[in-house]
Gaussian input, Z-matrix of N, CA and C with variables (Angstrom, degrees):
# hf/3-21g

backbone

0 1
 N
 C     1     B1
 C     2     B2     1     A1
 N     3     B3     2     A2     1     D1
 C     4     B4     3     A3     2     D2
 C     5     B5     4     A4     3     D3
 N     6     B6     5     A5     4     D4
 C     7     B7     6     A6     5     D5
 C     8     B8     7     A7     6     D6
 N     9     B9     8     A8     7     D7
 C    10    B10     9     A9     8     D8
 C    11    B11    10    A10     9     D9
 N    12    B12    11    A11    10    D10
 C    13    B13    12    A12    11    D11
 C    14    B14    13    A13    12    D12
 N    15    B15    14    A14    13    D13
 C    16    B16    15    A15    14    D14
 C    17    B17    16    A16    15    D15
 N    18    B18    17    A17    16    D16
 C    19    B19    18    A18    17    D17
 C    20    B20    19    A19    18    D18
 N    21    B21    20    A20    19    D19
 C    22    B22    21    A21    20    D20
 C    23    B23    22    A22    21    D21
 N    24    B24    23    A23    22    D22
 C    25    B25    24    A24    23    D23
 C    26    B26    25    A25    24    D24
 N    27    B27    26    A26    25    D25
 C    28    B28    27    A27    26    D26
 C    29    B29    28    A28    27    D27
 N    30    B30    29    A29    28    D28
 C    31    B31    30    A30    29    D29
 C    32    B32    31    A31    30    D30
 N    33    B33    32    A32    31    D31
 C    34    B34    33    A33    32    D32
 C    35    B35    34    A34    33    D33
 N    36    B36    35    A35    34    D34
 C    37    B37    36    A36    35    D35
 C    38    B38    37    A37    36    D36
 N    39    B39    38    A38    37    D37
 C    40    B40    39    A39    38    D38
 C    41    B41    40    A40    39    D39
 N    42    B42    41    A41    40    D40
 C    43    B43    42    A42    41    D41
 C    44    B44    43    A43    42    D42
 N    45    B45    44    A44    43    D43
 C    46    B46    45    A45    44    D44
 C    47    B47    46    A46    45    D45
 N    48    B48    47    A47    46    D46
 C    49    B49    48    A48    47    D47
 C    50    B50    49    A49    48    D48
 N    51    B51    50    A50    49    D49
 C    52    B52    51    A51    50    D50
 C    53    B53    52    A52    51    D51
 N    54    B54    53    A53    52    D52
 C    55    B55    54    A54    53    D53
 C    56    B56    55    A55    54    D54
 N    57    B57    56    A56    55    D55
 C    58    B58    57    A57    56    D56
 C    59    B59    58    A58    57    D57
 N    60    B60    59    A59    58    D58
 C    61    B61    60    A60    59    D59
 C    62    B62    61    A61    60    D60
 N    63    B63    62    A62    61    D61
 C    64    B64    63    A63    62    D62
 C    65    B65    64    A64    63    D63
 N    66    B66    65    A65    64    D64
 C    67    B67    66    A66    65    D65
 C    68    B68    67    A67    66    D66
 N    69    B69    68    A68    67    D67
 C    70    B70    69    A69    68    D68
 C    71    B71    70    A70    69    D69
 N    72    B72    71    A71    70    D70
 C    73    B73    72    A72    71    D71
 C    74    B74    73    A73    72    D72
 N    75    B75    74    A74    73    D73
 C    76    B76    75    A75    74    D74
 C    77    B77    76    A76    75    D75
 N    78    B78    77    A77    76    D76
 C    79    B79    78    A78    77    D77
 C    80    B80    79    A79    78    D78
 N    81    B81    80    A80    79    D79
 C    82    B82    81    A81    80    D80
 C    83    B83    82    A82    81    D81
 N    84    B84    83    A83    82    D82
 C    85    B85    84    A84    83    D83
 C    86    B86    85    A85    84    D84
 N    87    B87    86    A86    85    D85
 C    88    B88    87    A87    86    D86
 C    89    B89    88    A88    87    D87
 N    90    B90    89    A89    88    D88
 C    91    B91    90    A90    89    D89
 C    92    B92    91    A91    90    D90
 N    93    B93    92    A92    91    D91
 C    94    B94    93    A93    92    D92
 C    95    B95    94    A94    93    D93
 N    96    B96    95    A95    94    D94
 C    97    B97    96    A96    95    D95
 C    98    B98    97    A97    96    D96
 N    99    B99    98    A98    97    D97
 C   100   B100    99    A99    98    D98
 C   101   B101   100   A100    99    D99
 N   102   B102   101   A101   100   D100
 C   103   B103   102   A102   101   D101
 C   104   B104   103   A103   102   D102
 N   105   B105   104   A104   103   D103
 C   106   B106   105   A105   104   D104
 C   107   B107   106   A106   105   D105
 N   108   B108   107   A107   106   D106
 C   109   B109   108   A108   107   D107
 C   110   B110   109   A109   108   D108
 N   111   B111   110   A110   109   D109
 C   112   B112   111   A111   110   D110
 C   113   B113   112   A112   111   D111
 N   114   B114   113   A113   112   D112
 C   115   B115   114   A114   113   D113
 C   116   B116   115   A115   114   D114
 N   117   B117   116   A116   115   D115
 C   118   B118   117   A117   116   D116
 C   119   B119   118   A118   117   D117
 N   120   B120   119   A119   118   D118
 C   121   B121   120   A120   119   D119
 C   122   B122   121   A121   120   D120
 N   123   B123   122   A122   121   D121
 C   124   B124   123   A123   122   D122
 C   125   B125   124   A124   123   D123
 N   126   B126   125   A125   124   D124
 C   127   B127   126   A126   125   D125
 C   128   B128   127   A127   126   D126
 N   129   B129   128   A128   127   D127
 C   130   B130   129   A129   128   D128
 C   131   B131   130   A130   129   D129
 N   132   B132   131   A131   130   D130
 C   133   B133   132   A132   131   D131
 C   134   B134   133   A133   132   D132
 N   135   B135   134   A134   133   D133
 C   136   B136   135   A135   134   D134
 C   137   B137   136   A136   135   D135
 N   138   B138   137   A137   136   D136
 C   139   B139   138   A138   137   D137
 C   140   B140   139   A139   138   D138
 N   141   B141   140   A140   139   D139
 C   142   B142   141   A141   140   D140
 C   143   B143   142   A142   141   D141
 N   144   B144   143   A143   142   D142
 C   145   B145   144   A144   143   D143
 C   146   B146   145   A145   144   D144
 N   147   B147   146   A146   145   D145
 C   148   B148   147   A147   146   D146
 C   149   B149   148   A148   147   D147
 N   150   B150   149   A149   148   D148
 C   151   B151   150   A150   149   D149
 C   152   B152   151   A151   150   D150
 N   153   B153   152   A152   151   D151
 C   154   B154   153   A153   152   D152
 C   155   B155   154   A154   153   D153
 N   156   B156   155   A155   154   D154
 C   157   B157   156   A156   155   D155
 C   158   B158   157   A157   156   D156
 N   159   B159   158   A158   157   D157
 C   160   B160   159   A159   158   D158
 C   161   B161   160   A160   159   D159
 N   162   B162   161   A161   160   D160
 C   163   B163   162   A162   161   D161
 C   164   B164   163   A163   162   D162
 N   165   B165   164   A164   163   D163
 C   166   B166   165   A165   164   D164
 C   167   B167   166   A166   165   D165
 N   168   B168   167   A167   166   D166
 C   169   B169   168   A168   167   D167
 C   170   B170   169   A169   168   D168
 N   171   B171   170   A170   169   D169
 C   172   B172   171   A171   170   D170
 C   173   B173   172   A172   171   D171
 N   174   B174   173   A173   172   D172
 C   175   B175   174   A174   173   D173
 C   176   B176   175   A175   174   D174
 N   177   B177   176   A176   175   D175
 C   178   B178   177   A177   176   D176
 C   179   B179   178   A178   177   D177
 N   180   B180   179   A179   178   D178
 C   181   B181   180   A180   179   D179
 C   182   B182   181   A181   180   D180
 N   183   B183   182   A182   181   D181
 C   184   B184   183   A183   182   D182
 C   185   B185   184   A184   183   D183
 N   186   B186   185   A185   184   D184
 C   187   B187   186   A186   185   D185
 C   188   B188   187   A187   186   D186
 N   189   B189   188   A188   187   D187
 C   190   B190   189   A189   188   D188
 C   191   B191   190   A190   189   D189
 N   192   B192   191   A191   190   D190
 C   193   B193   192   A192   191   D191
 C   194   B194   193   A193   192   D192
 N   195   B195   194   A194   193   D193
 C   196   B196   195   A195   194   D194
 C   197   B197   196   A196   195   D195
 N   198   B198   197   A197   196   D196
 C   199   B199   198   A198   197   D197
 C   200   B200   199   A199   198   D198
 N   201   B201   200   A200   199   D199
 C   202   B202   201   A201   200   D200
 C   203   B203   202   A202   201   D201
 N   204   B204   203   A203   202   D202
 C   205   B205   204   A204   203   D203
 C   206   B206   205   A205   204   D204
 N   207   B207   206   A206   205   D205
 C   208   B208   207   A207   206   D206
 C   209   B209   208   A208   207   D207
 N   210   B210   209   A209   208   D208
 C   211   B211   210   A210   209   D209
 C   212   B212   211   A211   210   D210
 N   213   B213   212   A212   211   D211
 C   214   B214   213   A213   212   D212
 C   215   B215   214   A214   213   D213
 N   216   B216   215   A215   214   D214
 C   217   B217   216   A216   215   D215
 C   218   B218   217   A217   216   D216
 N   219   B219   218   A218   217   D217
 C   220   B220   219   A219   218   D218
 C   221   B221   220   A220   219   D219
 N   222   B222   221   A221   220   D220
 C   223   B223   222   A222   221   D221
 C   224   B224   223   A223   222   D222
 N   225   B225   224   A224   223   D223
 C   226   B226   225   A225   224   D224
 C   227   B227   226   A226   225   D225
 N   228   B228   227   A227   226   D226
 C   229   B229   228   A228   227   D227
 C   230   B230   229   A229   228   D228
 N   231   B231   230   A230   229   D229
 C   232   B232   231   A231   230   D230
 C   233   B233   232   A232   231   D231
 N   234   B234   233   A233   232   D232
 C   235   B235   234   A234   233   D233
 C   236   B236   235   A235   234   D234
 N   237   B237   236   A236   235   D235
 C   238   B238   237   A237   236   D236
 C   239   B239   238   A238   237   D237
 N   240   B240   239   A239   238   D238
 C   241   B241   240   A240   239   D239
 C   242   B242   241   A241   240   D240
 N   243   B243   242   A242   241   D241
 C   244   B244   243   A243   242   D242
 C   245   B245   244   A244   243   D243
 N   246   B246   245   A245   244   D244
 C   247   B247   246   A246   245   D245
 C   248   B248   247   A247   246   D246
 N   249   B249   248   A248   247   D247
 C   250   B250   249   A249   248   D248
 C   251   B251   250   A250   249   D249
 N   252   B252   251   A251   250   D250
 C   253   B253   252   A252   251   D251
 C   254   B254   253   A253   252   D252
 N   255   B255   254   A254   253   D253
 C   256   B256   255   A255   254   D254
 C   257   B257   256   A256   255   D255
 N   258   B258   257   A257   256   D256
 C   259   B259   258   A258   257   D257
 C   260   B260   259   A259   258   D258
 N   261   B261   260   A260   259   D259
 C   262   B262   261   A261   260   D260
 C   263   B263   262   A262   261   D261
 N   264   B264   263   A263   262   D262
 C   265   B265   264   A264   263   D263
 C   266   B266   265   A265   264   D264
 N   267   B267   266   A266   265   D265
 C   268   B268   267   A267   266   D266
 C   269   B269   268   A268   267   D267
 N   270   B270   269   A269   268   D268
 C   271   B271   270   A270   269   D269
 C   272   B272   271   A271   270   D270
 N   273   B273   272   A272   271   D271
 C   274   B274   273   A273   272   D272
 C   275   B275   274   A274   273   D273
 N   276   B276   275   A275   274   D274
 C   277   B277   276   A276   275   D275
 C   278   B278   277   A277   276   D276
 N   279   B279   278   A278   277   D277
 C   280   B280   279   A279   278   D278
 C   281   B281   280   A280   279   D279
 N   282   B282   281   A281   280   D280
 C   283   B283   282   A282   281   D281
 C   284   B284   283   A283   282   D282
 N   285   B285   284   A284   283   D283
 C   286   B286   285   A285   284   D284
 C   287   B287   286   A286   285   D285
 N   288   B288   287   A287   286   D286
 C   289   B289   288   A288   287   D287
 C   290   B290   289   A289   288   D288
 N   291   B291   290   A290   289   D289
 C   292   B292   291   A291   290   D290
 C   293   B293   292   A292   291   D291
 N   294   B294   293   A293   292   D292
 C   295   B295   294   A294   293   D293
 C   296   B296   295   A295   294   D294
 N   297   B297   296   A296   295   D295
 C   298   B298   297   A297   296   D296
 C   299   B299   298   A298   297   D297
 N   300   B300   299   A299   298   D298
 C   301   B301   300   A300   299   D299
 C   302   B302   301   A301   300   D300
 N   303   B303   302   A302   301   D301
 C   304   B304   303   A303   302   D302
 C   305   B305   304   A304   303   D303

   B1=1.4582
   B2=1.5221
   B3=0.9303
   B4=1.8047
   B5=1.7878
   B6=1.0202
   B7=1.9948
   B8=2.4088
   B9=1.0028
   B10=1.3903
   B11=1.8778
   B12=1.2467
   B13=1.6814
   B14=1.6660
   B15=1.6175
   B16=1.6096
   B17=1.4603
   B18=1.3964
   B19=1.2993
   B20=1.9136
   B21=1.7342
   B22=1.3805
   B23=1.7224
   B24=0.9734
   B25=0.9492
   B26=1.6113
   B27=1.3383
   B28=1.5156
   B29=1.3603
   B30=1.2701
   B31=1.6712
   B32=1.4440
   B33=1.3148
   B34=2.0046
   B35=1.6146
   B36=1.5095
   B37=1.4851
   B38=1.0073
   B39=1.6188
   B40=1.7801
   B41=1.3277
   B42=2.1318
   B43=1.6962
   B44=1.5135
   B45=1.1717
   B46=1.1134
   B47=1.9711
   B48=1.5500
   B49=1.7188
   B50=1.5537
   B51=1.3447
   B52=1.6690
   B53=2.4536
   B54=0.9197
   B55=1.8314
   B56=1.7553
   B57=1.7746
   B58=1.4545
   B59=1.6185
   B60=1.5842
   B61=1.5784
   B62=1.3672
   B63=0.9003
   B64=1.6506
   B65=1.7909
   B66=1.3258
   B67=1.6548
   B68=1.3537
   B69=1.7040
   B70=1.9281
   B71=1.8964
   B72=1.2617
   B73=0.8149
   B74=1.4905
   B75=1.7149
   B76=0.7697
   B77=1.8106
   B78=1.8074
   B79=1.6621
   B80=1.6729
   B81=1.4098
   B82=1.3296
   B83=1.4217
   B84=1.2360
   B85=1.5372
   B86=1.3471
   B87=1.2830
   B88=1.6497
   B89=1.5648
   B90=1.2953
   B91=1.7183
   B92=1.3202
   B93=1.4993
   B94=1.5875
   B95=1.0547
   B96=1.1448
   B97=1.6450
   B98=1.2476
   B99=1.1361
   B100=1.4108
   B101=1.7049
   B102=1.3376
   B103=1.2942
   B104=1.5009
   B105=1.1957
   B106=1.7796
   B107=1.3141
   B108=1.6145
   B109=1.1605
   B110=2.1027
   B111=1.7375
   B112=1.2979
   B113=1.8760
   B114=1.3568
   B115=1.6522
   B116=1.5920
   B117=1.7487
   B118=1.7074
   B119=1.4279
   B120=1.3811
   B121=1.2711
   B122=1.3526
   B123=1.3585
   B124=1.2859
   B125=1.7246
   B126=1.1394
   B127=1.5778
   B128=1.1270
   B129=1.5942
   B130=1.2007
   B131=2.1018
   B132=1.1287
   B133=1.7413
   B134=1.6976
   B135=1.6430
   B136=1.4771
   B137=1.8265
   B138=1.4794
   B139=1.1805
   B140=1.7299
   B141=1.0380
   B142=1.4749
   B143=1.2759
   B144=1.1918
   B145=2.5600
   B146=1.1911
   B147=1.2546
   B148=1.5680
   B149=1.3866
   B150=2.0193
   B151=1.3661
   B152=1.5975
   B153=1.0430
   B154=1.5626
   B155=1.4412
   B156=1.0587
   B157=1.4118
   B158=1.7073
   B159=1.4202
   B160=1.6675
   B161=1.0802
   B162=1.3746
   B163=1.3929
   B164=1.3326
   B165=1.5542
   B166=1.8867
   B167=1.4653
   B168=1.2338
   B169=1.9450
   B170=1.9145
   B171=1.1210
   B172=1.2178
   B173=1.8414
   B174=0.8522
   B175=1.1328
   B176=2.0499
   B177=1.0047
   B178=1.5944
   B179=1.3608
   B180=1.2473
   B181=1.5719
   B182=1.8053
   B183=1.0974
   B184=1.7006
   B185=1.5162
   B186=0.9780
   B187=1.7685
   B188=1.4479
   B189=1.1805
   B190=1.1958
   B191=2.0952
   B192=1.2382
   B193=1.4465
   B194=1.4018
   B195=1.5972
   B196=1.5422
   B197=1.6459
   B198=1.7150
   B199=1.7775
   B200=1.9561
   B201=1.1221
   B202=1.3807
   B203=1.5624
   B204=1.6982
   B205=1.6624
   B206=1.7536
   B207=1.4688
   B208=1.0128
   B209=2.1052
   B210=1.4832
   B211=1.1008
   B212=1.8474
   B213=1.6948
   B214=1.8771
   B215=1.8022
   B216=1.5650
   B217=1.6716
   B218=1.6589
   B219=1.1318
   B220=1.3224
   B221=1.4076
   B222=0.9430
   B223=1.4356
   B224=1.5892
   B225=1.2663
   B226=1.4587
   B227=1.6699
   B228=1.0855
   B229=1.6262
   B230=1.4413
   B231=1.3683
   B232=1.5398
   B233=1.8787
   B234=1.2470
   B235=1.9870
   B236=1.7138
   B237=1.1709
   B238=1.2603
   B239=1.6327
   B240=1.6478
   B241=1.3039
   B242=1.6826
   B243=1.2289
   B244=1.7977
   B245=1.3573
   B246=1.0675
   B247=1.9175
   B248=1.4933
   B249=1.2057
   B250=1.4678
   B251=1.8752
   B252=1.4998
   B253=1.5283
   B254=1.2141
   B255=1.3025
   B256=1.5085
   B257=1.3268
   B258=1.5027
   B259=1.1388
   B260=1.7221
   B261=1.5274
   B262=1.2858
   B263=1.1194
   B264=1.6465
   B265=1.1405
   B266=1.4284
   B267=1.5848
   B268=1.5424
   B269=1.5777
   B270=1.5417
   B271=1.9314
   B272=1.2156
   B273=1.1976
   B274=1.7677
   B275=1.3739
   B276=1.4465
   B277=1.3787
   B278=1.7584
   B279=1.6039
   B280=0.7852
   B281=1.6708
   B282=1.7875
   B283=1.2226
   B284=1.8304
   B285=1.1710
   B286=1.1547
   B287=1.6685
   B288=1.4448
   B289=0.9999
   B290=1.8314
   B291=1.4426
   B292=1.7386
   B293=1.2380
   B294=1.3514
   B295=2.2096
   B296=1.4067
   B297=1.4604
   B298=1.7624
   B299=1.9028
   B300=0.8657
   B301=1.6912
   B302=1.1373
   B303=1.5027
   B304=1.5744
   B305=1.6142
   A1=109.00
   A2=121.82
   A3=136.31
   A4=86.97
   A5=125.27
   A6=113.23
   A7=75.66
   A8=103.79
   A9=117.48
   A10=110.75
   A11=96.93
   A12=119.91
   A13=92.42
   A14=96.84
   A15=106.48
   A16=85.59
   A17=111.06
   A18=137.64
   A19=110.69
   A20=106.46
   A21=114.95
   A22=93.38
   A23=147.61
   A24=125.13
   A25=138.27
   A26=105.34
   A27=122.51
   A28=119.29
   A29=139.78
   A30=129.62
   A31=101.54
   A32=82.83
   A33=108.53
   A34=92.60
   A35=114.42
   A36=128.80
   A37=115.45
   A38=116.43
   A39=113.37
   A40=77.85
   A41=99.10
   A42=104.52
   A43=99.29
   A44=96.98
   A45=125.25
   A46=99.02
   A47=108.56
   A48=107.33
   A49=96.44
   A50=118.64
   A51=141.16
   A52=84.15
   A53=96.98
   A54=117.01
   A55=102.30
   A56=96.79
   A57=90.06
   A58=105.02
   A59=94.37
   A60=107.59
   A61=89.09
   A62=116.11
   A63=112.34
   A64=108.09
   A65=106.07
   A66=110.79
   A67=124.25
   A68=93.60
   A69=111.06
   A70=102.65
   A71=116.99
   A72=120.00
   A73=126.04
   A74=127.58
   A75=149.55
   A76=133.97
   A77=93.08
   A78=88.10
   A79=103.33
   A80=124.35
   A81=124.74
   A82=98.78
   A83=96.53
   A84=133.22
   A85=135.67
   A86=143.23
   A87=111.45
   A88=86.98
   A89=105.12
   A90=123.90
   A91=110.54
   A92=111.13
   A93=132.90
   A94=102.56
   A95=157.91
   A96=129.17
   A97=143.85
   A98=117.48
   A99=131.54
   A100=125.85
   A101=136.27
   A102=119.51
   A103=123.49
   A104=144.08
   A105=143.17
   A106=111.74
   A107=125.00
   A108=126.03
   A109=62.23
   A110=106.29
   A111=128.40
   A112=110.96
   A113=96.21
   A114=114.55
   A115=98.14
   A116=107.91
   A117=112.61
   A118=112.93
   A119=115.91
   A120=105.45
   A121=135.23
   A122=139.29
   A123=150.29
   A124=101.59
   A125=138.45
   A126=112.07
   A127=113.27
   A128=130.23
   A129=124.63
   A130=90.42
   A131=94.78
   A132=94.93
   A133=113.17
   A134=116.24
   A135=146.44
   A136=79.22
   A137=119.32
   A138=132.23
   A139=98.05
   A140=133.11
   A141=121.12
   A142=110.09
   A143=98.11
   A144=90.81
   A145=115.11
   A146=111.10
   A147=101.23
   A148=98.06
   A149=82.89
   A150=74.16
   A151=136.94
   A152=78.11
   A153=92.18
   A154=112.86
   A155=119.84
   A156=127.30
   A157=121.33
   A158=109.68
   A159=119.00
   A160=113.04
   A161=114.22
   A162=125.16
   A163=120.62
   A164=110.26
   A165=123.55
   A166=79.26
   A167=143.43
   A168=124.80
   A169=89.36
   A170=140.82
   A171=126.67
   A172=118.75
   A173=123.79
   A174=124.43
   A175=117.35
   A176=124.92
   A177=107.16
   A178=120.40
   A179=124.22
   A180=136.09
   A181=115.66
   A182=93.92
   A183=94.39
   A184=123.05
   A185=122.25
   A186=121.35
   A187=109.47
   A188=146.61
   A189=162.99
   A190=100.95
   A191=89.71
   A192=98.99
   A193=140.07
   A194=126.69
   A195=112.19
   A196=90.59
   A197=115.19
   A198=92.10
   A199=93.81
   A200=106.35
   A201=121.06
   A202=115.14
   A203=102.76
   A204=124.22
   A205=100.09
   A206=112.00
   A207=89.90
   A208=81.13
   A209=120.59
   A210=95.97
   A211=75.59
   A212=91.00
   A213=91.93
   A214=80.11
   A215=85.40
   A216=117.13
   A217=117.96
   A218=129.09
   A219=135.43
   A220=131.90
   A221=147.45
   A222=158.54
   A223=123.20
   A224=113.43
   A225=101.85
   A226=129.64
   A227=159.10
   A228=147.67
   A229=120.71
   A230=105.50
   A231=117.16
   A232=103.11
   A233=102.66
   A234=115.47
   A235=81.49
   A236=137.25
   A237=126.46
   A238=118.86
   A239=108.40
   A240=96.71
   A241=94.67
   A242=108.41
   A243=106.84
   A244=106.04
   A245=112.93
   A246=127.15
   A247=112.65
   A248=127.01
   A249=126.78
   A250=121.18
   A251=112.83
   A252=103.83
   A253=113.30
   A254=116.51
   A255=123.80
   A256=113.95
   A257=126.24
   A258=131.63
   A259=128.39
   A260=117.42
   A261=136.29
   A262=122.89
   A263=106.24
   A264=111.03
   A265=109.28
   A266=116.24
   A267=142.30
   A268=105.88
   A269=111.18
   A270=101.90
   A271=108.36
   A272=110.57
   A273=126.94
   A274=109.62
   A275=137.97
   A276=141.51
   A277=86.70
   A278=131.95
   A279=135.39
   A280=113.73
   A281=100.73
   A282=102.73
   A283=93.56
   A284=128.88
   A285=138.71
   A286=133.71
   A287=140.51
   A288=147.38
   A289=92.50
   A290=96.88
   A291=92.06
   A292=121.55
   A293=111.12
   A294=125.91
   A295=88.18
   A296=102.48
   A297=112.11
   A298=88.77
   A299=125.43
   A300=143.75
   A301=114.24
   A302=113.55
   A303=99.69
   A304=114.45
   D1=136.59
   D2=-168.13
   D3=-91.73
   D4=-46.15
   D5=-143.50
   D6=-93.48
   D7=160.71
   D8=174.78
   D9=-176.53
   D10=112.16
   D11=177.49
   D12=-50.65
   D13=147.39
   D14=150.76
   D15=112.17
   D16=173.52
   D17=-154.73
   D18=-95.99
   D19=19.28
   D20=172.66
   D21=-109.33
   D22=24.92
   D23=150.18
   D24=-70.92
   D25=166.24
   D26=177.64
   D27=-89.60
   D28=123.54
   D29=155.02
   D30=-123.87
   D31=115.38
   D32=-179.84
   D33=-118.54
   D34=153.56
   D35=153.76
   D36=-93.46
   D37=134.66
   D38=171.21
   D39=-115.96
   D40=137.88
   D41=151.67
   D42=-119.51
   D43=160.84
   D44=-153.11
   D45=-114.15
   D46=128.37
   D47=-165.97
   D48=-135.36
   D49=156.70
   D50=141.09
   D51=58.59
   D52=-125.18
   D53=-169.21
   D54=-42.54
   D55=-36.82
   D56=-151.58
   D57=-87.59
   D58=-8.36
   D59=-172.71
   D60=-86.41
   D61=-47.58
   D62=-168.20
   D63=-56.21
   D64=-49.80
   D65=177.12
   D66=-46.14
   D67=-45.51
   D68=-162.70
   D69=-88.00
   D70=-21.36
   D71=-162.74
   D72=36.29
   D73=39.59
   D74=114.90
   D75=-114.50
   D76=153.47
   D77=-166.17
   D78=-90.94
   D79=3.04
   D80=-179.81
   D81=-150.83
   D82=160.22
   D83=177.68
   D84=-141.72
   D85=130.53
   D86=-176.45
   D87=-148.49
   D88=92.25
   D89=157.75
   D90=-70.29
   D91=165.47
   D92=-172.20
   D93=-100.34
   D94=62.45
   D95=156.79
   D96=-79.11
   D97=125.53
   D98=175.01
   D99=-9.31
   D100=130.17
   D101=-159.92
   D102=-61.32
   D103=162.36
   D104=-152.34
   D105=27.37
   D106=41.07
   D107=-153.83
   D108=-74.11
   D109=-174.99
   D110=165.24
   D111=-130.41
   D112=172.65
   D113=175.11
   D114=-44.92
   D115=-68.17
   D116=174.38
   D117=-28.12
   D118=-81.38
   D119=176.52
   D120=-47.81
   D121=-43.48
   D122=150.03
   D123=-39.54
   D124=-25.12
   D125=165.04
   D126=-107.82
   D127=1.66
   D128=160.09
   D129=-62.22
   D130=-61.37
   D131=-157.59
   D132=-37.96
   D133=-46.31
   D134=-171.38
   D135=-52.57
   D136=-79.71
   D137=-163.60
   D138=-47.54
   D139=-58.57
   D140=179.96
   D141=-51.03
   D142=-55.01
   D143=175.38
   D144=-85.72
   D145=-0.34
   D146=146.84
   D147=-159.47
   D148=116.85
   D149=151.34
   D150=-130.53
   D151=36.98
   D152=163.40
   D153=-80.37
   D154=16.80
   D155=163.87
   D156=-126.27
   D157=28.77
   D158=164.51
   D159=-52.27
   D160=-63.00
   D161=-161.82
   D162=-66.52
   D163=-28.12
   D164=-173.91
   D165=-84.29
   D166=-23.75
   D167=-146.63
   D168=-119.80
   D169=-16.74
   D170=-167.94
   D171=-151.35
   D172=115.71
   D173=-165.19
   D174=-72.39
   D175=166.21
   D176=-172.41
   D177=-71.11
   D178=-1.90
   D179=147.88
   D180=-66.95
   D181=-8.32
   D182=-162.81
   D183=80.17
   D184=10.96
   D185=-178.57
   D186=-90.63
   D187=149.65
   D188=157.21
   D189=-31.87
   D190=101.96
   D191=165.54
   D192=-40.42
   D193=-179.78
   D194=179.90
   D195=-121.77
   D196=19.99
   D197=-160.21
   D198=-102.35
   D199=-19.42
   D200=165.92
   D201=-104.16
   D202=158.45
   D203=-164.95
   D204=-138.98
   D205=126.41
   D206=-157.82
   D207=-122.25
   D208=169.86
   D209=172.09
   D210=-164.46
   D211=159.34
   D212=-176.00
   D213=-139.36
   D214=143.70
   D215=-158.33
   D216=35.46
   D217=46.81
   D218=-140.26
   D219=43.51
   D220=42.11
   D221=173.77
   D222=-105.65
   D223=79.35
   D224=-174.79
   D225=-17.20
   D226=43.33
   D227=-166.34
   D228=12.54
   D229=-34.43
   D230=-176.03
   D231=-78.41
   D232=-24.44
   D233=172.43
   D234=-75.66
   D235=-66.32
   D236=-146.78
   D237=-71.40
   D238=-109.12
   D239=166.85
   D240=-142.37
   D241=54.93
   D242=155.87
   D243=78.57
   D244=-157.52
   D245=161.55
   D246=-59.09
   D247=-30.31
   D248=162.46
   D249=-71.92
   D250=2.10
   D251=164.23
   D252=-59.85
   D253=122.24
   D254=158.07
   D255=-54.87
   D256=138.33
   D257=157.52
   D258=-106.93
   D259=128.85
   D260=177.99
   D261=-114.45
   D262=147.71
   D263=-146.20
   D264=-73.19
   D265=153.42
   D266=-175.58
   D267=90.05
   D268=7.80
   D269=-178.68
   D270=-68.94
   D271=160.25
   D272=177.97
   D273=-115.44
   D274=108.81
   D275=-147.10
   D276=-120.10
   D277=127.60
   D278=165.26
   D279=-117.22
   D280=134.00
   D281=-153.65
   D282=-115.04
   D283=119.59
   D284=-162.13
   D285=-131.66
   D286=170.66
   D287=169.94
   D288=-86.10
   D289=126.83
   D290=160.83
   D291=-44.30
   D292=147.09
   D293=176.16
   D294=-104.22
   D295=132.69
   D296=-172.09
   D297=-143.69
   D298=118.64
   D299=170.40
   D300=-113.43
   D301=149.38
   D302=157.92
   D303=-155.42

């Protein structure tokens, strides 16, 4: 179970940008998760309240997609350590359309 009563909880912000804003039809969120919850877990959770966002968040193997960019306090995830970043409490997880330049 991801949600857990008592004074180990998590309050992180997810905002919500570009596809994913458009999907969720909200630009914020602020779920509970459980303490060392991770990125993994936090898009299993995103994907349960919405899930109209499976398909942008997980590919048909189940792995973390390329159509979303996800980054917590600005830090790409892919700089960090993937779906295994731990998350602590007060992070701001921004959930996005990839930034492609050239």
């Amino acid at each position: 179970m991801i949600f857990k009563k008592g004074s180990n909880n998590l309050r992180i912000t997810i905002r919500f940008y570009g596809i994913a804003y458009e999907n969720t039809g909200t630009r914020e969120w602020i779920p509970e998760l459980k303490e060392k919850a991770t990125i993994g877990t936090l898009l299993r959770l995103i994907v349960e309240q919405f899930p109209q966002l499976n398909s942008l968040v997980f590919d048909k193997e189940g792995r973390f997609s390329n159509y979303l960019s996800l980054a917590v306090n600005n830090v790409d995830i892919l700089g960090l350590n993937g779906s295994e970043t731990v998350l602590l409490e007060g992070d701001i997880v921004f959930v996005m359309p990839p930034i492609g330049g050239g």
